[in-house]
C-alpha positions as CSV (number, residue, x, y, z in Angstrom):
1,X,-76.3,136.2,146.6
2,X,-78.6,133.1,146.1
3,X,-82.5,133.1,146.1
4,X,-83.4,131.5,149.6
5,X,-87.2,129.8,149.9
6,X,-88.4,128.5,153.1
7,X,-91.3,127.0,154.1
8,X,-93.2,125.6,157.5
9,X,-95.9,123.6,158.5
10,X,-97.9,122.8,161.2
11,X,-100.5,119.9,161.4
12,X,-103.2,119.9,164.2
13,X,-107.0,118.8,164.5
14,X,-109.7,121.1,163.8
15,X,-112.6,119.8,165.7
16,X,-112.5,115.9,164.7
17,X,-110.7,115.9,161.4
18,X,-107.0,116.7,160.4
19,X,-105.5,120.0,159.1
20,X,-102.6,121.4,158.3
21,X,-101.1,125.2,157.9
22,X,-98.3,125.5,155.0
23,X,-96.1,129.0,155.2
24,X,-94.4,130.1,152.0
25,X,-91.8,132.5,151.5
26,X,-89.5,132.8,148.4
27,X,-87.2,135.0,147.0
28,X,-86.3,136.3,150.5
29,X,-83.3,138.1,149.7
30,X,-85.2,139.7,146.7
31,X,-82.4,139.7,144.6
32,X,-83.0,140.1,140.9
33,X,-82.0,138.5,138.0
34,X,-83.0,136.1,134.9
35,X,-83.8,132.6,134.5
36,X,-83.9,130.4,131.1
37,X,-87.4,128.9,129.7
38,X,-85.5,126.1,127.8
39,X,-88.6,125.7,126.2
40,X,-89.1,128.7,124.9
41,X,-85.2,129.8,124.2
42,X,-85.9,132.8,126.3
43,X,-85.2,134.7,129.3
44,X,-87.6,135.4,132.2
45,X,-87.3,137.3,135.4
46,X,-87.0,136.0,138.5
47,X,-90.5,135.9,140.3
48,X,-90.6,138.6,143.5
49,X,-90.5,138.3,146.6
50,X,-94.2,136.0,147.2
51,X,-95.1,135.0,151.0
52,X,-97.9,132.3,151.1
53,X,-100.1,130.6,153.8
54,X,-102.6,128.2,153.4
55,X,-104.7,125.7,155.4
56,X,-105.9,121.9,154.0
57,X,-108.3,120.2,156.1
58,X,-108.9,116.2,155.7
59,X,-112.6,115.3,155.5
């Protein structure tokens, strides 16, 4: 099964100025396996499940 990522997000105004929220999920399945650094000529787990939110605000 492939590694799904999804993401969201929302923009609105905060007071007078303009923000957004980002939502980010990856490795939803959690399925485990390697990936190749090319640059390194070695193999590297794949990262875990991470969900992240986060909020930027124009000013």
């Amino acid at each position: 099964m492939p590694r799904r990522e999804r993401g969201a997000r929302y923009r609105f105004r905060l007071f007078t100025k303009s923000a957004v929220f980002r939502l980010q999920a990856q490795d939803l399945t959690d399925v485990y396996g390697w990936d190749i650094n090319a640059r390194q000529v070695a193999f590297e787990p794949n990262e875990q499940r991470r969900v992240s939110l986060s909020l930027a605000v124009d000013f």
